[in-house]
ZAMARGU-4260 file (C-alpha; in steps of 0.2 Angstrom, whole numbers, plus 5000, padded with zeros to 4 digits):
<rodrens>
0) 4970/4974/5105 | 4960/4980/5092 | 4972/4988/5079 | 4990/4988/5072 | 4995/5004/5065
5) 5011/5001/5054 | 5023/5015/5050 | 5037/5008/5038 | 5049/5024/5037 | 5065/5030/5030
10) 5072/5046/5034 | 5058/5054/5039 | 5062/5061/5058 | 5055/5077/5051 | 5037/5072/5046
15) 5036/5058/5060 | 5031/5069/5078 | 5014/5075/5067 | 5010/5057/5066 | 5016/5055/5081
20) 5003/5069/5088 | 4991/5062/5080 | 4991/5045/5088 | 4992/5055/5106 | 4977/5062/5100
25) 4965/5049/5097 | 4948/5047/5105 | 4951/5029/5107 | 4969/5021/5110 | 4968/5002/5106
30) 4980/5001/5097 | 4998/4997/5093 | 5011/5008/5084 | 5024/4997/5072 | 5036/5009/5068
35) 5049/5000/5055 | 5063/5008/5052 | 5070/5005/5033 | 5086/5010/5038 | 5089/5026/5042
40) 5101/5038/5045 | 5094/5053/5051 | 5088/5055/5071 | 5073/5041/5070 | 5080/5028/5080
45) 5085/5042/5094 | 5068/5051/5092 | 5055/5036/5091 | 5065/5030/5108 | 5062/5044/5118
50) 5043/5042/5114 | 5045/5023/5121 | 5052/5030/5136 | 5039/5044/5138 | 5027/5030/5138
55) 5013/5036/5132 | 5008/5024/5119 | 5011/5006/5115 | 5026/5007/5102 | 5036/4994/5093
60) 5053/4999/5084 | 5058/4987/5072 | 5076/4991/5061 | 5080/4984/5046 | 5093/4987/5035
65) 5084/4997/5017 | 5076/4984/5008 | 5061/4995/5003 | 5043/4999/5011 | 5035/4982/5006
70) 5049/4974/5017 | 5045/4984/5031 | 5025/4981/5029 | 5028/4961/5029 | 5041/4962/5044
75) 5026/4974/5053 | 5014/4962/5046 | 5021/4948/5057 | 5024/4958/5071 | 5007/4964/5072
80) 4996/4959/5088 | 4980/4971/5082 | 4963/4961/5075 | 4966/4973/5062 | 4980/4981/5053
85) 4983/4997/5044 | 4999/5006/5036 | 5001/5024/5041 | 5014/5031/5030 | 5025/5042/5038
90) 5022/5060/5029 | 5003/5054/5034 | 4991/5058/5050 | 4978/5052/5057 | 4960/5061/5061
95) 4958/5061/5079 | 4943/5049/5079 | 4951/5039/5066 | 4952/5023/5078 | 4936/5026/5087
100) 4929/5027/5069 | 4937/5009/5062 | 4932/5000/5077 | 4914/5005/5077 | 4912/5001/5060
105) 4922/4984/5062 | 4911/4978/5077 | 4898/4980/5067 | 4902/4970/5050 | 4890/4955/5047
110) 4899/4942/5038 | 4916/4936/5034 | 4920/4938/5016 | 4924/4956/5022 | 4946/4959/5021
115) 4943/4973/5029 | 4935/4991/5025 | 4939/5005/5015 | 4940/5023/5018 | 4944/5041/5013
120) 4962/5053/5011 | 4961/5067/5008 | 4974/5083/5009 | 4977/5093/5025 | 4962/5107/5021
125) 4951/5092/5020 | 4948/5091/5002 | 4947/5072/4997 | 4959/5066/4987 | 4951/5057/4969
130) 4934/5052/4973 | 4920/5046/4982 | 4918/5029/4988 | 4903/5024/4978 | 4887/5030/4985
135) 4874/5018/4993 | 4886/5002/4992 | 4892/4998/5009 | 4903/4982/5002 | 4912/4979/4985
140) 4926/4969/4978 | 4941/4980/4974 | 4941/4974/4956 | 4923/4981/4955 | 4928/4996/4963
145) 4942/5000/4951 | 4935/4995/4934 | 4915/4996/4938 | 4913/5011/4948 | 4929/5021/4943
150) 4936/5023/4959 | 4951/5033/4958 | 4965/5043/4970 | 4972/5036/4985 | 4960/5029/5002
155) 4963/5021/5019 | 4965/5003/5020 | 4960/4993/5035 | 4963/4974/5036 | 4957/4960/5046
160) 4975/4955/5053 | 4973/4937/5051 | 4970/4938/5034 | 4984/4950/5026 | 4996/4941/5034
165) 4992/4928/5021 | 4993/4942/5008 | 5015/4948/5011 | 5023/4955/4997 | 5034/4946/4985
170) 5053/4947/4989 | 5065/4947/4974 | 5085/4952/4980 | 5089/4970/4975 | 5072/4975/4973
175) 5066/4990/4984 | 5047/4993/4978 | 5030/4984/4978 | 5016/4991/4972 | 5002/4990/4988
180) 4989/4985/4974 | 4998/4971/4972 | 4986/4965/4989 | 4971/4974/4985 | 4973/4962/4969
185) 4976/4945/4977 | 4963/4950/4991 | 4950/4952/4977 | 4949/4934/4973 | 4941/4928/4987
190) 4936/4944/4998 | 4928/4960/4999 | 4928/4976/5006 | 4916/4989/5019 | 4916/5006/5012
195) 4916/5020/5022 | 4914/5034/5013 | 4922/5047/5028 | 4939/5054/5030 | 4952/5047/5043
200) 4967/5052/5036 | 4978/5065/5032 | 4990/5063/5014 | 5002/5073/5010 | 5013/5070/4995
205) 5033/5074/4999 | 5046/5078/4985 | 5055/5062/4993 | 5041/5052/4993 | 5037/5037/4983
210) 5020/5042/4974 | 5033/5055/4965 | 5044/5046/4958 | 5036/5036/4944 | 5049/5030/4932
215) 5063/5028/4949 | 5052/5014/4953 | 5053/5004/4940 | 5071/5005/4938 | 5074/5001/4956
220) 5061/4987/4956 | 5059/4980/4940 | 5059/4960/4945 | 5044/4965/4957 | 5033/4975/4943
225) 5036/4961/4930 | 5030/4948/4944 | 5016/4961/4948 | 5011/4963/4931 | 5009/4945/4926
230) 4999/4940/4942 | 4985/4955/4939 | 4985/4950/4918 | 4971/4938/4921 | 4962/4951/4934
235) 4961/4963/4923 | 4942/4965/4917 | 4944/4978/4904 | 4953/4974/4887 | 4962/4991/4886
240) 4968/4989/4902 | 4975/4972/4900 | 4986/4980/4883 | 4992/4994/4896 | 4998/4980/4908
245) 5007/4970/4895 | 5015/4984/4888 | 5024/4989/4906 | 5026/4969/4911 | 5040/4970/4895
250) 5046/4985/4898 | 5052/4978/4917 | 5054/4961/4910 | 5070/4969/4900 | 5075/4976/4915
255) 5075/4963/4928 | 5088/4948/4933 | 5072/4936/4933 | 5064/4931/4917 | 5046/4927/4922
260) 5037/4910/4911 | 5020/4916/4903 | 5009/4902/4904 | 4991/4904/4899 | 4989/4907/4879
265) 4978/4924/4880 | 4991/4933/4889 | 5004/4926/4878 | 4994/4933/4864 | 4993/4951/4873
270) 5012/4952/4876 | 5020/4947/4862 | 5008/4958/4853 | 5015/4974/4863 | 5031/4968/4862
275) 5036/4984/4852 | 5030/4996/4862 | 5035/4988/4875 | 5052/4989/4870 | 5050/5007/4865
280) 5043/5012/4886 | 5059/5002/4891 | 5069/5014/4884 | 5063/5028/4889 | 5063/5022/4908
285) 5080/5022/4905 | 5084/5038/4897 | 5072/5044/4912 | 5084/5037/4925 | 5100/5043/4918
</rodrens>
């Protein structure tokens, strides 16, 4: 099989039969759909089995009770059959030659310090979201992309299966949210990525939705971001950047339950010395989730 298509989902038995259509619709179909159910309450369970029953597409339903997306993405993770894998939100869609598309280019790849490939979002009247994959460079470190060529706004992430499942997310009790950079981060050590400057998939951006609710994030997640922040610190290429990080790893840090151990002098240095304002973003992430 060539791909896993995860959908981690709570909720959302509204947005899913336009994903759903979207999967029907594809010019090539192998693939697997991971549907991981974060718990919830509505008509998902009932809707996604009726689509098993209709047989029409290879579908796994995995329940858990709500422990968060990053949860759900490391349960689909090991689930997953596909060489590659990919994370398909639920308010998302795919293009219809979005699968044809990946595996052509995957088929094609020339060495294995490759992750997997990168590609474009964009909104529903096809405008992309943020900007172009750099132009010209067919592979690129994350890192690189981020700090060197300014890549900015949400893309499409494609892995080599074998590998992310060496990449799962952190798990601290209590805590429901992961930043996905989190892998793009730990990836970048030893791996690159294909860019495909093309579209093959659909965003959209709901009230409900995790991209919209900044400041709830930290408050329900805070062990994760202070263990996040610490582990990018010595990532971080740029100086001004690195402040920024410190700054938000003691904000979480006086949130959280765990108490993380700085260990290498220069980012001691950095975080003592944003201690104060630190402090100061703490507060307001709590008057902001009062």
């Amino acid at each position: 099989m060539f791909i896993t298509i995860c959908t981690p989902t709570y909720n959302r038995a509204y947005t899913l039969p336009r994903l759903y259509e979207s999967l029907l619709n594809q010019t090539n179909d192998d693939f697997e759909w991971i549907i991981v159910d974060d718990g919830s309450i509505d008509e998902t369970k009932e809707l996604v089995h009726k689509w098993i029953s209709e047989g029409k597409l290879d579908i796994n339903y995995i329940y858990q009770s709500n422990h968060g997306k990053h949860i759900a993405l490391n349960n689909g993770m090991e689930a997953a059959r596909g060489d590659m894998f990919t994370c398909l939100d639920s308010d998302d869609w795919f293009y219809n030659d979005t699968v044809h598309t990946a595996k052509k280019l995957w088929d094609e790849k020339s060495n294995d310090r490759v992750a997997g490939f990168i590609a474009l979002d964009t909104y529903e009247d096809g405008n992309i979201i943020g900007s172009p994959l750099p132009d010209g460079v067919r592979q690129a470190n994350w890192i690189d992309l981020i700090f060197k060529y300014s890549m900015k706004g949400d893309k499409a992430y494609f892995f080599d299966t074998k590998i992310i499942k060496n990449y799962k997310f952190p798990v601290f009790r209590g805590n429901k949210h992961m930043p996905p950079s989190y892998q793009y981060y730990m990836i970048s050590k030893k791996y690159d990525f294909l860019l495909l400057n093309k579209p093959v998939k659909f965003v959209e951006y709901m009230d409900d939705g995790i991209s919209k609710n900044k400041f709830k994030k930290y408050y329900i997640a805070p062990d994760n971001f202070t263990y996040y922040r610490l582990q990018i610190m010595n990532l971080i290429p740029s100086f001004r950047r690195k402040i920024i990080n410190a700054m938000h790893f003691n904000a979480t840090n006086l949130m959280g339950k765990e108490k993380f151990i700085i260990t290498k002098i220069e980012d001691k240095i950095i975080i003592i010395m944003t201690k104060p304002i630190g402090f100061l973003f703490y507060l307001l992430i709590k008057q902001n989730n009062r």
